[in-house]
N, C-alpha and C positions, 0 to 999 in steps of 0.2 A: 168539553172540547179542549179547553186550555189545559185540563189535566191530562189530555190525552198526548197534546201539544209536548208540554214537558218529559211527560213518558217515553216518547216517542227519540225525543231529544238528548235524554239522557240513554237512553238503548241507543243513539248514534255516536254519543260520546264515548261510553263504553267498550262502545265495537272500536272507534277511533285507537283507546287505550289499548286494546288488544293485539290493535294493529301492529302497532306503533311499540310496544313490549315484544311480540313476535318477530320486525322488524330487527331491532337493538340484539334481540339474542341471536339472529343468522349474522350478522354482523360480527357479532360476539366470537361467535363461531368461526367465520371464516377470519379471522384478527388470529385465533389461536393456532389454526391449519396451518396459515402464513407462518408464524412463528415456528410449529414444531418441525416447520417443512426444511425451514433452511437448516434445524440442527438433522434432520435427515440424509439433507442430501451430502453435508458438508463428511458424516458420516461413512455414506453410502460409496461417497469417491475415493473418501482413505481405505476402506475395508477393499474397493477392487484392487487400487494399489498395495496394500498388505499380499493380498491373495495371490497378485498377478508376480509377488518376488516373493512367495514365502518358502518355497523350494530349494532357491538358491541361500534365503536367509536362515534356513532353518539347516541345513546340512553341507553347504559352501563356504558361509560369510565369515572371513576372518575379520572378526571386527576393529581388529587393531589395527590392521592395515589401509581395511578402508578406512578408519576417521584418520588416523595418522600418517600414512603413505601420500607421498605427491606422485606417486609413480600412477600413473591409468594411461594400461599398456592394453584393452580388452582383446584385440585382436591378434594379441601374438600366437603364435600356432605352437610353441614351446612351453610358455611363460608368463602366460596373463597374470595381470595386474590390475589390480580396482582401487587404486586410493584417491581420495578424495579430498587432500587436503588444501591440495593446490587448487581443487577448483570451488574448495569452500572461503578460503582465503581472496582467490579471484573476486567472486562474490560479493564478500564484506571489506575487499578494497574499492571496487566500483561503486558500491552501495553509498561508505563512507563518504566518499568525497563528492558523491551525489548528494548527499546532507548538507555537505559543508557547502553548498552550492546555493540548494532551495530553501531549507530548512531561514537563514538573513534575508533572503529575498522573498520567500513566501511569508512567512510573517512579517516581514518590514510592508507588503503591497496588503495585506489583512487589515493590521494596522492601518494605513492610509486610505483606503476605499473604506473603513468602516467610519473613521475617526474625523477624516480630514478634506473629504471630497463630496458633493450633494450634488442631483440633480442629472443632469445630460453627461459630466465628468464621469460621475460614480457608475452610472448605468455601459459608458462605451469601454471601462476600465473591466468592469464586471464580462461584457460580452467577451471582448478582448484576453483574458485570462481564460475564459468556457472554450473557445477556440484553441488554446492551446491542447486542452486537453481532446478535444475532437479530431485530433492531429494525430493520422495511425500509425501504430510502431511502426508499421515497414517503412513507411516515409520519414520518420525521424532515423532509422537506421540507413536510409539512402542519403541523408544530409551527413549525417556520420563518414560514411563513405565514400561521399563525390566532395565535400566541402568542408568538412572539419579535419579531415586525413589531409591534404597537400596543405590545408593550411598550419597546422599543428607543426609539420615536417618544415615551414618555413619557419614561423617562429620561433621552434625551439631545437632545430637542428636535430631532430628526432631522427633514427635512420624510417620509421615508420610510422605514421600516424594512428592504426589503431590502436588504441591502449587503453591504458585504464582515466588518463585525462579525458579522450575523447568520447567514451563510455559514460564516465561522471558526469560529464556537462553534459550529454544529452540528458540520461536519466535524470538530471537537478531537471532542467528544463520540462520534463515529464511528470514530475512527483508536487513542481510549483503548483497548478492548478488545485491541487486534490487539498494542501495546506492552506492555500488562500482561502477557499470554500468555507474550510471547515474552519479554521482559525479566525475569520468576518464571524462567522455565525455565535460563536463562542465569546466573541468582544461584543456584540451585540446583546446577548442573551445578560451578558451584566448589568443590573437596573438603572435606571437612571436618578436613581436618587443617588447613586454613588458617584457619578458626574457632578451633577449636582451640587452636594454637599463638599467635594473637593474644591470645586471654583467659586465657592462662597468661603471658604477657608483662603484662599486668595493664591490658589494654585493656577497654572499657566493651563493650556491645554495639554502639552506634551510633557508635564509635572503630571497632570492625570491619569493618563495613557503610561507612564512609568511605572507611579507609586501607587495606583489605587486599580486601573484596568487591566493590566498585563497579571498583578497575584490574583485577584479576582476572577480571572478569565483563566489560571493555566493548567488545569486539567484539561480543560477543553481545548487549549494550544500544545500538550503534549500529545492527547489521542491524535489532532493533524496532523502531530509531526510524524508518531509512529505507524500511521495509516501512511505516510509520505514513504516513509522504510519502508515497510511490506508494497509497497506499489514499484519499489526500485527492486526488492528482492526478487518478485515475483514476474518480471520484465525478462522478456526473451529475445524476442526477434531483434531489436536493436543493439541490445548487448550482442548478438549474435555475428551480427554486423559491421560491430563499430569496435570493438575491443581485440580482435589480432586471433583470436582463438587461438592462444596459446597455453599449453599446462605447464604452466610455472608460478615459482612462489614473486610476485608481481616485487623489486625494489625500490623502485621508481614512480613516478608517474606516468612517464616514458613509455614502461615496460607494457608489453601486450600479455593477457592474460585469459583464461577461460572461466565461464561462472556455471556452475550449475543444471540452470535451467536453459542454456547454451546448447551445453551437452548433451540434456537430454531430447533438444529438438533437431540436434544436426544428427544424433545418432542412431535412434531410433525408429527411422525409417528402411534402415541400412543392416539390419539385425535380424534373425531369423526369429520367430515368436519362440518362446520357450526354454531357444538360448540362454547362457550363463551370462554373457553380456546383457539380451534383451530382458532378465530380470533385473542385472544389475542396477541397471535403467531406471526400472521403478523401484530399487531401494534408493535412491537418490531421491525420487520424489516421497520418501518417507523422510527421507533427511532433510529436506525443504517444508514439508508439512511442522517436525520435532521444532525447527530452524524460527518458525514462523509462529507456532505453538507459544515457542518462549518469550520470543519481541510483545505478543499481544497479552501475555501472561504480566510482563514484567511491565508493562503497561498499565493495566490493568491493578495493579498492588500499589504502583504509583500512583495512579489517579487515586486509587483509597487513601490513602497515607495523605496527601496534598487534604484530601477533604475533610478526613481526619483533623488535620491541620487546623482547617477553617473553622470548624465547630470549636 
């Protein structure tokens, strides 16, 4: 009986194994789908947008003019014009000074909800930051527009408030959640023996957080930051809204200017399909794809080098 007991037992442990190996591999399995799915789809979207301008790109596209030309004239009945530079410029001014914005404020609040706040503080500061990001363009574009516009015009004597100021500080205000996130998790993921070991060397708390957790931590506060960029490049409706939609090369802050992905949401509703314009359209969104390719590229060689570094 007792052998049969055992027998019995071990054929239930078995099957258990079996299970449980079965389980781990569909698992297995769907971990890798997920995986090859995003380099699919990510694929699948640039190949329509190749397709959907390669007509105009393959026997139209002067490509000096579009990356070099501020002229984007699409609709003239004479004379059309596709350049791009002004609204690449537009772009990477709004972008910039959306850095210069979130980039001290998103890691200064990383820092301090990760380092320096515990409990009921840390958790209302954490919701508090998730909210912002919950926050949808069109309503940070309508704040742009009812309430950073008269106010901009007040303060600084602007003749018009949408520009590249009023553009910047929303997209900072936009791109701070996505930095805080990732830049906490990144000051966190540092051990704690290197806390530790520093304020037993008779270092301060904010000696720590200088010399030992921010080099320790800054691949993983650079990918923040650079997720931070691509989260302002890639921003439409707000910039849409909030920056003047103007094509020019922006000298000011003042100055009102057009980006991009602007362009291609005010325009392309307005465009006949197949048109020279309505490709042009989506070669811009190939120029934004190349645009975005290179920030995450050159990201990416940095975070190696940095780690590099550490070893």
């Amino acid at each position: 009986m007792e052998k049969d007991r055992e027998h019995a037992d071990g054929a239930h442990g078995l099957g258990r194994s079996r299970a449980a190996l079965a389980a781990e591999r569909l698992i297995e399995v769907v971990i890798r789908i997920c995986g090859f799915s995003a380099i699919f789809f990510v694929f699948s979207i640039f190949l329509f947008v190749l397709l959907s301008g390669s007509d105009f790109i393959v026997h139209r596209l002067n490509v000096r003019e579009f990356l070099f030309s501020t002229e984007w004239v699409p609709t003239s009945l004479s004379n059309k014009r596709y350049g791009t530079l002004a609204l690449t410029v537009g772009t990477f001014s709004v972008t910039g000074l959306a850095m210069l914005i979130a980039v001290p404020f998103g890691l200064g609040a990383a820092i301090f909800v990760s380092e320096f706040t515990g409990g009921k503080t840390k958790e209302a500061l954490k919701i508090t930051i998730e909210l912002l990001a919950a926050i949808p363009s069109v309503v940070w574009g309508f704040i742009g527009l009812v309430i950073m516009n008269p106010l901009i015009i007040e303060l600084f004597d602007a003749p018009i408030g949408l520009n590249v100021l009023n553009g910047g500080i929303l997209l900072g205000l936009m791109s701070v959640p996505i930095i805080v996130s990732i830049g906490e998790d990144a000051i966190k993921a540092v051990p704690d023996s290197y806390r530790e070991a520093s304020l037993a060397m008779g270092a301060n708390r904010w000696q720590t957080v200088v010399h030992v957790l921010l080099p320790a931590a800054r691949s993983g506060l650079l990918a923040a930051v650079l997720l931070g960029v691509g989260r302002a490049i890639g921003e439409t409706i707000a910039v849409l809204m909030a920056t003047g939609h103007a094509v020019q090369i922006p000298h000011s802050p003042l100055d009102s200017v057009r980006t991009l992905t602007a362009t291609i949401a005010s325009e392309l509703g307005e465009t006949s399909r197949g048109s020279d314009h309505y490709q042009a359209l989506f070669t811009i969104g190939i120029l934004l794809f190349a645009l975005t390719f290179i920030v995450n590229l050159s990201a990416d060689l940095m975070v190696r080098g940095f780690r590099g570094e550490q070893r």
